[in-house]
C-alpha positions in Angstrom: 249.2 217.2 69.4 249.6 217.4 72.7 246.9 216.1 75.6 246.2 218.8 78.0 246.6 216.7 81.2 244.4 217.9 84.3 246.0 220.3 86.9 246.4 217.7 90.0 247.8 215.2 87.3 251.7 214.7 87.2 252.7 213.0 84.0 253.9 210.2 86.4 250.5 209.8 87.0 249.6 210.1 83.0 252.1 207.6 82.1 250.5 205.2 84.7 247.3 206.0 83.9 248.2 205.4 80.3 249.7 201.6 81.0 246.4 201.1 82.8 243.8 202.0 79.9 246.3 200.1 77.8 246.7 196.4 80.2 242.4 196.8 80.9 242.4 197.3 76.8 244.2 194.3 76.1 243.0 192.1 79.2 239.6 190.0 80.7 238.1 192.2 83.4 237.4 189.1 85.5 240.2 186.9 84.7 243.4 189.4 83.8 243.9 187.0 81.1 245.0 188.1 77.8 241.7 188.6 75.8 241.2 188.2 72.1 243.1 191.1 70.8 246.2 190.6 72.9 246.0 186.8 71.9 245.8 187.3 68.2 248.6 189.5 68.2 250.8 186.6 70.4 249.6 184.0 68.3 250.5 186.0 64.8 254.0 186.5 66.4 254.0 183.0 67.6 253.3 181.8 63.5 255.7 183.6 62.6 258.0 182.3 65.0 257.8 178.6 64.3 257.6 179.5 60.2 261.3 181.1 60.9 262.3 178.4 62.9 260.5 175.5 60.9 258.9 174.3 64.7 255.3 173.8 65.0 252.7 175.2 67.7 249.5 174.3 69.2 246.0 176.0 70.1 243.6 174.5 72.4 240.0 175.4 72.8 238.8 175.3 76.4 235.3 174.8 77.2 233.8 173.9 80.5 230.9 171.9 80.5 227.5 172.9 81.8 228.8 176.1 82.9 225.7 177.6 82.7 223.4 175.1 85.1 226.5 176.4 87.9 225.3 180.2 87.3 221.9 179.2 87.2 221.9 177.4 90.1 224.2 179.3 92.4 224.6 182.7 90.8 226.4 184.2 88.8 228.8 185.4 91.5 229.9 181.9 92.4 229.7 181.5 88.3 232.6 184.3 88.4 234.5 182.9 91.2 234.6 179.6 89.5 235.6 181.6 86.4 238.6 183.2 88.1 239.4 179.7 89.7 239.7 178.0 86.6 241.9 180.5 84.8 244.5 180.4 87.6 244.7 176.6 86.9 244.8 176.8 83.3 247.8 179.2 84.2 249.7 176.8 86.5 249.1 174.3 83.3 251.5 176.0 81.0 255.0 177.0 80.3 255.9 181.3 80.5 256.2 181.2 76.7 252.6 180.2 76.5 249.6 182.4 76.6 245.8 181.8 78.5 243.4 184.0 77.3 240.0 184.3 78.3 237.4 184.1 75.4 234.3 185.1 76.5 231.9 183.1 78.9 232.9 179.7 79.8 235.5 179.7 76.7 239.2 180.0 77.3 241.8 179.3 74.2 245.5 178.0 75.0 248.7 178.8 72.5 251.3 176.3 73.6 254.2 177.9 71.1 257.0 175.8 70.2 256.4 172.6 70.6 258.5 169.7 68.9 255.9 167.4 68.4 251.9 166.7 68.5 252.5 165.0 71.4 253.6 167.5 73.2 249.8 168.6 72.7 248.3 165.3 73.9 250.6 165.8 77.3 249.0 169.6 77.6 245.6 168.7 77.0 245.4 165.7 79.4 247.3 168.1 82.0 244.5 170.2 81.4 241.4 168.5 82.0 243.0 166.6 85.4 243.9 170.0 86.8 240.5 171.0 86.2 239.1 168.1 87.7 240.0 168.9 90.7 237.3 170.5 93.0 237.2 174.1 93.0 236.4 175.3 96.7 234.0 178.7 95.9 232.6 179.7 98.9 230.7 177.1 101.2 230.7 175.3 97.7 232.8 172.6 96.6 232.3 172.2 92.8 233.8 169.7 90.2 233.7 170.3 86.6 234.9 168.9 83.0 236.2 170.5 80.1 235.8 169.7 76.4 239.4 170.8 74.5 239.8 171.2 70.9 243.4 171.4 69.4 244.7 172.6 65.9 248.3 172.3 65.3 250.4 174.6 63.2 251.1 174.2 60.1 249.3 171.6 59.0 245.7 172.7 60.9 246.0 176.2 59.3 248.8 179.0 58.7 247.1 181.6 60.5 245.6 183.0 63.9 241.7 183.4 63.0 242.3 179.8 60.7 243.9 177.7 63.7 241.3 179.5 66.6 238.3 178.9 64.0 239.4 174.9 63.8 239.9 174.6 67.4 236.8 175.6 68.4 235.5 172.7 65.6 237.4 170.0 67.4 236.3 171.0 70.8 232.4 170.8 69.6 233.7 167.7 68.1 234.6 166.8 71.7 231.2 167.8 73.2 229.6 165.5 70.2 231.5 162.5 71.5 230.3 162.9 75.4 232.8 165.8 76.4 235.2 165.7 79.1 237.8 165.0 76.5 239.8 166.5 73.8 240.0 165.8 70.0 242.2 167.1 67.4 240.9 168.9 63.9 239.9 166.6 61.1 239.3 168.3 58.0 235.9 166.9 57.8 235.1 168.9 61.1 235.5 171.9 59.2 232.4 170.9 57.1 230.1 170.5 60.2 231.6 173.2 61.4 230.0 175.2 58.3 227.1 173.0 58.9 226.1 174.2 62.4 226.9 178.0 61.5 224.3 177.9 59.1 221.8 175.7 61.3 222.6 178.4 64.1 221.3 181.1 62.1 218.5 179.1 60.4 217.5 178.5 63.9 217.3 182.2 65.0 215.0 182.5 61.5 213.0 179.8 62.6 211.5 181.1 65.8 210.8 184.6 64.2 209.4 183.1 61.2 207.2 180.4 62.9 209.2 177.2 61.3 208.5 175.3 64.0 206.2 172.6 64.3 204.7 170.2 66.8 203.5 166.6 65.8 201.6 164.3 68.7 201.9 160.8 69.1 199.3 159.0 71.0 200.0 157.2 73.9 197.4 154.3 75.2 196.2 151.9 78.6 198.5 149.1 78.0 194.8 146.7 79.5 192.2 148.8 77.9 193.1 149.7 75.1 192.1 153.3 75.5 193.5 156.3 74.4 195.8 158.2 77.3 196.9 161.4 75.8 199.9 162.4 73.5 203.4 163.7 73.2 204.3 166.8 71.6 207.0 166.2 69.5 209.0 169.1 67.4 210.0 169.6 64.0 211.4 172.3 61.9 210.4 172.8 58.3 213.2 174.9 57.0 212.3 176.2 53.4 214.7 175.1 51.6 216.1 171.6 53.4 212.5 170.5 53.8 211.9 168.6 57.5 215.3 169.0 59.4 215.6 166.0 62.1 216.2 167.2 65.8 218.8 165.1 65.8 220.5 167.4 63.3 218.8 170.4 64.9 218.8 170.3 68.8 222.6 169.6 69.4 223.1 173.0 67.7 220.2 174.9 69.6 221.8 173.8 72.6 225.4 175.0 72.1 224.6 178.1 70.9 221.9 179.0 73.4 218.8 178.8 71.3 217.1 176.0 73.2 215.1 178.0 75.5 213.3 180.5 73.6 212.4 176.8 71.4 211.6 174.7 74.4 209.6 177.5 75.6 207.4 177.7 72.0 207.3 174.1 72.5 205.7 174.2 75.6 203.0 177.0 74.6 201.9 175.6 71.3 201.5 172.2 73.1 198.9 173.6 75.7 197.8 176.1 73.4 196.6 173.1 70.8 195.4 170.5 74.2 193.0 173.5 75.4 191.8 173.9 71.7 191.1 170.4 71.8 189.4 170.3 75.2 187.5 173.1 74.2 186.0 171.2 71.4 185.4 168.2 73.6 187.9 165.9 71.9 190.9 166.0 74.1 190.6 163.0 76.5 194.2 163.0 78.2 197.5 164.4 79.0 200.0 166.1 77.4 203.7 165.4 77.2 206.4 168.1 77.0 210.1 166.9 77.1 211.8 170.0 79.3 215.5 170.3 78.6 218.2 170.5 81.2 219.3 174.3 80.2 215.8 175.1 80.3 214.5 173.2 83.8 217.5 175.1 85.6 216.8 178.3 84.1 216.0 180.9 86.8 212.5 181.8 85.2 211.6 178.1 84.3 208.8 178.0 87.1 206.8 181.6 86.4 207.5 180.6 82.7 205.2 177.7 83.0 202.9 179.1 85.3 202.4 182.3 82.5 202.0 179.7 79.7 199.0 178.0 81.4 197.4 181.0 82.5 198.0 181.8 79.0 196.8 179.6 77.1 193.7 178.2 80.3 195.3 174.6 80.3 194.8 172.7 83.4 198.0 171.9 84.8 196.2 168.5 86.0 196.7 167.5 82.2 200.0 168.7 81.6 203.1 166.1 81.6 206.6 167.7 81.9 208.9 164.9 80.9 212.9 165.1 82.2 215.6 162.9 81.7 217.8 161.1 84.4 220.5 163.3 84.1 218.9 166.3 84.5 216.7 164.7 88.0 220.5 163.6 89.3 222.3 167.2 88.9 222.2 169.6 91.7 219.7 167.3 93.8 218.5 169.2 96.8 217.3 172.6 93.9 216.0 169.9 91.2 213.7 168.9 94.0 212.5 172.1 95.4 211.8 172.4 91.3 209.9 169.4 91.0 207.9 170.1 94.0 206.8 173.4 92.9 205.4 171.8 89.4 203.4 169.4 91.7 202.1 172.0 93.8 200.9 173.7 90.3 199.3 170.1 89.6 201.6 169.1 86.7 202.4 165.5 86.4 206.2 164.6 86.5 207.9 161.8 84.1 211.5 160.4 83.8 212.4 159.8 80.5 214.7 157.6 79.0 214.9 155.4 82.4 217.0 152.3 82.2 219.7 154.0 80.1 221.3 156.4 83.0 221.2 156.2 86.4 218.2 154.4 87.3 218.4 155.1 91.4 216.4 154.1 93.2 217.2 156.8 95.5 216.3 159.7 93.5 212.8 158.5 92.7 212.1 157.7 96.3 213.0 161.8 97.3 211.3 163.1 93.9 207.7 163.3 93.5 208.2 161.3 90.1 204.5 160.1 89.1 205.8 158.0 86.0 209.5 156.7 84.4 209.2 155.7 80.8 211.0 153.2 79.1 213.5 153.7 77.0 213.3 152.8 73.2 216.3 151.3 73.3 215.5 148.7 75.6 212.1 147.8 74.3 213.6 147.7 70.8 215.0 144.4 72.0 213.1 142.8 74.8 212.0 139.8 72.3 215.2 139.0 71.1 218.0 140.3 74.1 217.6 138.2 77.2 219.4 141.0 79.1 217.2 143.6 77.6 214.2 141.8 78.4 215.3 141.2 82.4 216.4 144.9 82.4 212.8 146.1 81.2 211.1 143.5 83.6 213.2 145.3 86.3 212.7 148.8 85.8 208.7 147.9 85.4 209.2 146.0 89.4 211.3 148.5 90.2 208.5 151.6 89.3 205.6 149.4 90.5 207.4 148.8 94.1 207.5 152.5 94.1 203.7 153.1 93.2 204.7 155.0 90.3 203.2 154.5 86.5 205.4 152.6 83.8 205.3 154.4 80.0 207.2 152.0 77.3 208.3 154.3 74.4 209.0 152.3 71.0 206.8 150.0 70.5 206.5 148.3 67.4 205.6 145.3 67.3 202.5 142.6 68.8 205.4 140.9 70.6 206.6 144.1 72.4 203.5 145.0 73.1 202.7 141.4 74.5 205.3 142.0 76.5 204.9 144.6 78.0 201.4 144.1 78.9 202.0 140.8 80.4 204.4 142.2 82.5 201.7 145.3 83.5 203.5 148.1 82.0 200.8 150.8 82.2 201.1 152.8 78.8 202.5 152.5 75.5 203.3 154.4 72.5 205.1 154.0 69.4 204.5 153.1 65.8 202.5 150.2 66.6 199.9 152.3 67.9 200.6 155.3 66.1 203.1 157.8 64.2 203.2 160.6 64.8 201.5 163.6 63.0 199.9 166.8 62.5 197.2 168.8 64.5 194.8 168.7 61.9 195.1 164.8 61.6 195.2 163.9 65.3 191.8 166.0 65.7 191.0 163.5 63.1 191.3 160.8 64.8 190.1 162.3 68.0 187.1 163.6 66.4 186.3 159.8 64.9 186.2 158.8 68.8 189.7 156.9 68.6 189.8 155.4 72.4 186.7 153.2 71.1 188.2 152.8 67.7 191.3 151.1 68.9 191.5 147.2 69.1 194.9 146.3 71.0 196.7 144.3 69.3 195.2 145.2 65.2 198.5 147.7 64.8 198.3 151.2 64.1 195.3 153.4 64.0 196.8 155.8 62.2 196.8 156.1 57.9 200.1 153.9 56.8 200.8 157.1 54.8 202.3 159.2 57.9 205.9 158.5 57.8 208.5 160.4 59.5 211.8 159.1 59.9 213.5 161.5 62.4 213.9 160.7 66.0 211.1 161.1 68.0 212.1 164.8 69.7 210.1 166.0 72.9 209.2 169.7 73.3 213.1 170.5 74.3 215.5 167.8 74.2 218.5 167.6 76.9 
């Protein structure tokens, strides 16, 4: 059958045409890069090459960390400039008889085909993640970023294209797990937790239409009085059929595949939902503490997203905490604090968490309106037994109070900790000492029994011995 081509059309002009429709077909819009359908096609002929030939090949899984926080703080213009930067290096990376292709987002995979040896991998990889290094100059901006790189060899990683691309991508999650900015190479027991976070990806989904999700609090107290302070809203996920899934399991996943926000969000609500419930009742005599992840802080609608919760829900901002780690405060500084400003305006007090594990600059909390940094666990875990631990603690607690700002000690566990800590005037506390955490219904308990006169320092938990949960303690959104 024959095309009826228009009048002003030669066939010159069709045949053209026709190569066009085909190369945009086969090719990233953005990048030109092959895209997944020309790749599969020169990664099947590549197998087939190297089976003939008995030679081996190699694909690499290229993802650039924190891509996102870029187009959510600069645009997604800049976002695609960077894009288009980054596959003209990948490009200058390889030999002609390789292929870049463009994924999809932030994700580019690699075939180096025909190589003699793994280590002829290890030498692409590493060329990979210096070139990209390298500052990209986008604009008036002069951005750096890492990569994390998975790599599956042929044969002995899989015999074909969807087998080798699927295993890649396990290694290079593999490579994010271990602190990114590096490349790993496929281990069959990847492919397990590979299978692992699939179905945790779409349990997740099911989760937040399903209402799976639930908050614990754990109290938080005067260090001197005694009294109680407030809480910290802390998630959990009861999946049917796995019972209580740790967010150590949990969050990793919600963050890679993008489901963090819509949960940090629910996090957020249900905490100011259930502190107004209890301020309507009269119980509720402090604040509340919502960790705020990084994905979620630098999200454009982050500030009207809190603002519609309160107004919401009627919580006072006064009584709100929004807790954020290190990292997050020392990304992108001069935006963070144009952020942090704005929640203080609202009335919302502002915590770094974690602090004496990252950066601890002194710089960034004298330009932040910072009202309190909070211990880490790890620290506390060993200020009676670690001389180093111990100075650390004592320093960050001089370091705050030089600063005017309030000292929270997360982890406590013990009289001796807690001793500690409140000889060296550490303002709050909270850990398993002075409570576990635990449902609504049984901190209204507690509240409802009058707990701030209830409490004797030092006399250990107030809390029934029965509430045990063994997960790590997980704040509203984590990191």
């Amino acid at each position: 059958m024959q095309i009826a081509l228009p009048n002003n059309m030669t066939a010159d002009d069709a045949l053209a045409l026709a190569h066009q429709m085909t190369h945009l077909a086969h090719h990233d819009a953005l990048t030109d890069l092959p895209n997944r359908i020309l790749l599969d096609d020169r990664l099947t002929q590549a197998i087939a090459a190297a089976r003939r030939h008995g030679t081996h090949l190699a694909v690499v899984f290229v993802d650039v960390d924190h891509f996102k926080h870029i187009n959510d703080s600069l645009g997604h213009a800049i976002g695609d400039q960077l894009l288009q930067s980054i596959a003209t290096r990948l490009m200058g990376c390889v030999r002609s008889s390789d292929t870049v292709s463009r994924r999809g987002g932030d994700e580019f995979v690699v075939l180096l085909a025909n190589i003699t040896q793994t280590e002829d991998a290890v030498l692409g990889a590493a060329k990979i993640l210096t070139t990209l290094q390298a500052p990209h100059h986008i604009a008036e901006h002069t951005l750096q970023v890492n990569a994390s790189l998975g790599i599956s060899v042929f044969p002995s990683d899989g015999e074909d294209a969807e087998t080798l691309i699927h295993r890649a991508d396990a290694a290079m999650y593999q490579a994010k797990n271990e602190g990114r900015n590096s490349y790993q190479f496929f281990q069959q027991a990847m492919n397990v937790r590979a299978i692992e976070r699939q179905s945790l990806e779409g349990g997740l989904r099911h989760a937040l239409e399903h209402g799976e999700f639930v908050l614990h609090y754990q109290p938080k107290f005067n260090l001197k009085s005694g009294t109680l302070t407030g809480a910290e809203a802390l998630i959990r996920w009861r999946h049917p059929d796995r019972g209580l899934v740790a967010p150590a399991q949990f969050v990793p996943v919600a963050e890679h595949c993008g489901v963090i926000l819509p949960i940090g969000q629910w996090a957020l609500r249900e905490a100011c939902r259930q502190g107004q419930i209890w301020r309507d009742a009269g119980l509720w005599p402090g604040r509340m503490a919502v960790n705020i992840s990084g994905a979620e802080f630098r999200g454009n609608g982050f500030l009207d997203g809190v603002r519609t919760i309160l107004r919401e829900t009627r919580f006072d901002p006064h009584y709100l905490q929004i807790e954020l780690t290190e990292r997050v405060l020392m990304q992108e500084a001069e935006p963070t604090i144009s952020v942090l400003r704005a929640l203080k305006a609202m009335g919302v007090q502002l915590v770094v968490d974690d602090f004496g594990t990252g950066y601890s600059s002194l710089s960034y909390l004298q330009r932040s309106p910072i009202d309190a940094v909070k211990i880490d666990r790890s620290l506390v875990r060993h200020i009676n037994t670690d001389p180093d631990a111990a100075t650390i603690a004592s320093a960050v607690i001089g370091m705050a109070k030089s600063l005017k700002r309030q000292v929270i000690a997360e982890g406590v566990e013990t009289r001796d900790q807690c001793a500690f800590l409140r000889a060296h005037n550490c303002d709050e506390g909270q850990g398993y000492y002075f409570g576990r955490p635990v449902g609504a219904e049984e901190f209204a308990k507690i509240l409802d029994m009058g707990v701030s006169d209830a409490v004797l320092l030092g006399k250990g938990s107030v809390f029934p011995s029965s509430y045990h949960l063994d997960d790590v303690a997980f704040l509203g959104a984590a990191p």
